[in-house]
C-alpha positions as CSV (number, residue, x, y, z in Angstrom):
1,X,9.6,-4.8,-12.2
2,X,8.2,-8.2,-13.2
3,X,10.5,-11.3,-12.8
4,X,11.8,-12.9,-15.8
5,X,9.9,-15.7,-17.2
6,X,12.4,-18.8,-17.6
7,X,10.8,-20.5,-20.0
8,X,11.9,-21.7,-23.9
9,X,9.9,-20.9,-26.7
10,X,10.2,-23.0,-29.3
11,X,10.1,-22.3,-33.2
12,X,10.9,-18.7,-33.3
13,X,12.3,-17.4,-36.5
14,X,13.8,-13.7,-36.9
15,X,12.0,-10.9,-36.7
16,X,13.3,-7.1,-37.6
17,X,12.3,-3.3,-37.4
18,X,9.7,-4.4,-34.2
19,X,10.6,-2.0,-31.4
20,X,7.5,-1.8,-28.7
21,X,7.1,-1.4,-24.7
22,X,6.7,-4.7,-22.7
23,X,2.9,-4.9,-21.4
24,X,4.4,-7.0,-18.9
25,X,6.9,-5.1,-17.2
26,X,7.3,-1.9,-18.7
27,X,10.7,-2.5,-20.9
28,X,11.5,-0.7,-24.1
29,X,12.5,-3.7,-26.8
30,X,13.1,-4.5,-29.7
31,X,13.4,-8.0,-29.8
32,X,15.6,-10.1,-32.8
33,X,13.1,-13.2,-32.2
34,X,9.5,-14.5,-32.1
35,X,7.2,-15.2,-35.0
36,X,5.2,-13.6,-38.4
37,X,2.2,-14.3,-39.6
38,X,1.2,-14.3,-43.3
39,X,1.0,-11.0,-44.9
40,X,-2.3,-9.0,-45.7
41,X,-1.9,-8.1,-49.5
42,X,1.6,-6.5,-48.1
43,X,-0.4,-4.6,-45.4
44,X,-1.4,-6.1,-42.7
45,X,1.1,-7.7,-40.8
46,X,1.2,-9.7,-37.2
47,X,4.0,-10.4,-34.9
48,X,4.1,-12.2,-31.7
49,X,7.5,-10.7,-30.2
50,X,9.6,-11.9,-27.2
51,X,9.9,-8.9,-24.5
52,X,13.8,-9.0,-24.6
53,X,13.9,-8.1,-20.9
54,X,11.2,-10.6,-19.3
55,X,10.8,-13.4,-21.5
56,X,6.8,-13.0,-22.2
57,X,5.3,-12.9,-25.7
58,X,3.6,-9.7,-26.9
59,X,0.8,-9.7,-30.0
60,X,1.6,-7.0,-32.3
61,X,-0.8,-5.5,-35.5
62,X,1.5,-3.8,-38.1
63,X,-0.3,-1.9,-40.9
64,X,1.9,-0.7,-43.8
65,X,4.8,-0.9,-41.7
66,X,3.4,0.9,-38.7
67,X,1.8,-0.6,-35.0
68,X,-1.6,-0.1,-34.6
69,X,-2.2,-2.3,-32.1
70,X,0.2,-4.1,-28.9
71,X,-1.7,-6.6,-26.8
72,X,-1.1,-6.5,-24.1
73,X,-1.0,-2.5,-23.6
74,X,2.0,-1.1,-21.3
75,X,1.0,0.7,-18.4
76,X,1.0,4.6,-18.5
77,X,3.1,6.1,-15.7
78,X,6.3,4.5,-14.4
79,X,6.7,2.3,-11.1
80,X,7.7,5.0,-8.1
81,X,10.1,3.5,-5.3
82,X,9.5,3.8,-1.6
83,X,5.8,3.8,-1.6
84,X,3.9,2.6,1.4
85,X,1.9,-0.5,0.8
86,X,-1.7,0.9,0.4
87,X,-0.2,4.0,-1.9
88,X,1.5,1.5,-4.2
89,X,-1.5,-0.9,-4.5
90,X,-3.5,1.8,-5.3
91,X,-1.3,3.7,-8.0
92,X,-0.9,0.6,-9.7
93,X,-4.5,0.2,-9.7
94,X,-4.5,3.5,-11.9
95,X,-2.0,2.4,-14.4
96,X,-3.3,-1.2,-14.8
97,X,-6.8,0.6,-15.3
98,X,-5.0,1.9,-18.8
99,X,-3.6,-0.7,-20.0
100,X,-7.3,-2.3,-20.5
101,X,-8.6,1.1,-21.9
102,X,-10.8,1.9,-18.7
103,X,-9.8,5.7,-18.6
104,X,-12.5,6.9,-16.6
105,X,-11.9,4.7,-14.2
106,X,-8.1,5.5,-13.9
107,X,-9.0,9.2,-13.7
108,X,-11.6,8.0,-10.3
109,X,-8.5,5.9,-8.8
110,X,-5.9,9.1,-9.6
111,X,-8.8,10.7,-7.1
112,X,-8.7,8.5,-4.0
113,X,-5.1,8.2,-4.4
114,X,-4.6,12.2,-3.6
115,X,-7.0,11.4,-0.7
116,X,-4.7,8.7,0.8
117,X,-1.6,10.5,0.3
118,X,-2.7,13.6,2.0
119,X,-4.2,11.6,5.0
120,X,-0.9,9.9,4.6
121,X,0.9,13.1,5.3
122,X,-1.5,14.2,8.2
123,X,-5.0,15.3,6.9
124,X,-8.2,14.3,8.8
125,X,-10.2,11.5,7.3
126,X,-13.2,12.1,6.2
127,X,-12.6,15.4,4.0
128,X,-13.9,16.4,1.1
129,X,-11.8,15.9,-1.8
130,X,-10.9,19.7,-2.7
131,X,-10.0,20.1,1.1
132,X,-7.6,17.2,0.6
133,X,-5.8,19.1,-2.6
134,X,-5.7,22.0,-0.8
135,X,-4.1,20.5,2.0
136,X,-1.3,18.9,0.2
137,X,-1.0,22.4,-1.4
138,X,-0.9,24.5,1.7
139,X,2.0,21.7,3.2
140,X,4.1,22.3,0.4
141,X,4.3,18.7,-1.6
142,X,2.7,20.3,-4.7
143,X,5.3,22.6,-5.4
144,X,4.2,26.6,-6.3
145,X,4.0,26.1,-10.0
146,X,1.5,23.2,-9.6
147,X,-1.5,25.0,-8.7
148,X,-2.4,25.0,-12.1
149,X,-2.1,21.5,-12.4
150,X,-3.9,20.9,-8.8
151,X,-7.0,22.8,-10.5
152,X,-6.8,20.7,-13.7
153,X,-6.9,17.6,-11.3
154,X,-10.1,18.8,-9.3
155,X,-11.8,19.8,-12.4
156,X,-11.3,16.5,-14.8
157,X,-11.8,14.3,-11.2
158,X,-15.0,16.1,-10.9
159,X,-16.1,15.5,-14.1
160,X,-15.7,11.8,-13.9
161,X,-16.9,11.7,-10.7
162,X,-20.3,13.9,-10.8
163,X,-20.8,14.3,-14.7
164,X,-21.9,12.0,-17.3
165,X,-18.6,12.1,-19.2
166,X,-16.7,9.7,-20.6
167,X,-12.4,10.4,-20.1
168,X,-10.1,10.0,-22.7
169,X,-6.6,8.5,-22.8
170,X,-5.4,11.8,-22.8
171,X,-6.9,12.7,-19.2
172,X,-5.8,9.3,-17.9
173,X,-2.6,10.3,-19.0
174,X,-2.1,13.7,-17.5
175,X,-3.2,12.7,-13.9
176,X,-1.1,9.7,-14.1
177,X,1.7,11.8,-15.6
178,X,0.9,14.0,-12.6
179,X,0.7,11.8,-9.9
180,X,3.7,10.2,-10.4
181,X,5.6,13.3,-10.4
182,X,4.4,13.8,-6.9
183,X,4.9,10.5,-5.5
184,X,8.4,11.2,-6.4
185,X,8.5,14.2,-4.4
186,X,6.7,13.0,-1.7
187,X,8.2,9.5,-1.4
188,X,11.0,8.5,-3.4
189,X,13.5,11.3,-3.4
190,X,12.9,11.5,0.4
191,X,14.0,8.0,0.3
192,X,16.9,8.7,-1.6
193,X,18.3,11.5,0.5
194,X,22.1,10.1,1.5
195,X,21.8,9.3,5.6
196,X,23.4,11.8,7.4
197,X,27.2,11.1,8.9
198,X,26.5,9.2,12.5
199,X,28.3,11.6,14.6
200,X,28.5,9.2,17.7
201,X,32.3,8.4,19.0
C-alpha cells in the first residue's frame, strides 16, 4: 500500500455522491472534499477528489450523474503478501500494465509470471510455457477444479503471444483475477500458516 501523502491542499470546497477506487493505492473512497468544475449544460461534470486514504488527488468525468472516466485508473487485481522479490515486481508489472489500458501486454506479463512461479517451485529453466502450466498442475498449486482455467490461460496467452490479436480489458482481467488467486495459494496463505508449538524443554 502506498504511503500517505502529507501534504495540504488548499481551496477545496465540498464535494458529494463521488465514491471511486484510489489509482494510487488501491482504496475504496468517497471523499467529503476536493473541487468541481463548471457544469456542462447540467451534464457533464468534473471533480478532482482527495483519496481519503492517501492524500493524492484523483480526476473524475461525471456524465448525467454517472463516472465515465477516473484518471488515474486503479490497478486490476489486489497486492498479494509474501511474494518473493522478482514475483512481486513482476505481478505488479501486470496490474500497472491496466491501469494505462495496455491489456495485451498485461495478458504477456500474466505469461512469464506462471513461468517464474513454477521455476520458483522447482521446474527446469528453459521450458516451454505449456510444460510450465502443466507442471504447476501436476504439483498440485492449481487446485483440481482449475484445469479449466489453466486451459483458458494457455489459450488467451497464446493468442497474444503468436496471433495478431488485440486483448480486451476483460482478458486482462481474468488472468489477473486468476493469478492472484494462486499467488495466494502458493505464497500468502503458506505464509500465514500459525508456526507450530516449539516443543524444545
Amino acid at each position: 500500500m502506498i504511503d500517505r501523502l502529507y501534504y495540504i491542499w488548499q481551496n477545496q470546497q465540498n464535494i458529494n455522491d463521488i465514491r471511486y477506487t484510489c489509482g494510487y493505492c488501491g482504496t475504496d473512497t468517497s471523499p467529503a472534499r476536493g473541487w468541481v468544475s463548471n457544469q456542462d449544460g447540467g451534464l457533464n461534470m468534473g471533480y478532482i477528489a482527495i483519496c481519503t486514504y492517501c492524500n493524492r488527488p484523483s480526476f473524475i468525468e461525471v456524465n448525467q450523474g454517472r463516472i465515465i472516466a477516473i484518471t488515474p485508473t486503479s490497478a486490476m487485481g489486489k497486492e498479494v503478501a509474501g511474494l518473493p522479490e522478482n514475483i512481486n515486481k513482476i505481478y505488479s508489472e501486470a496490474r500497472n500494465c491496466t491501469t494505462a489500458g495496455a491489456f495485451t501486454a498485461a495478458v504477456l506479463i500474466c505469461r512469464k509470471l506462471l513461468m517464474h512461479i513454477a521455476v520458483d517451485k522447482g521446474a527446469s529453466p528453459n521450458l516451454a510455457f505449456i510444460d510450465y502450466v502443466q507442471y504447476l498442475a501436476d504439483k498440485g498449486y492449481i487446485p483440481p477444479d482449475g484445469k479449466d482455467w489453466v486451459d483458458h490461460i494457455r489459450a488467451k496467452s497464446n493468442e497474444a503471444n503468436h496471433e495478431i490479436v488485440i486483448m480486451l480489458p476483460s482478458d486482462a482481467e481474468d488472468l489477473i483475477t486468476f493469478i492472484e488467486m494462486l499467488l495466494r495459494l502458493v505464497y500468502e496463505f503458506k505464509q500465514r500458516l500459525p508456526k507450530p508449538p516449539d516443543t524444545k524443554k
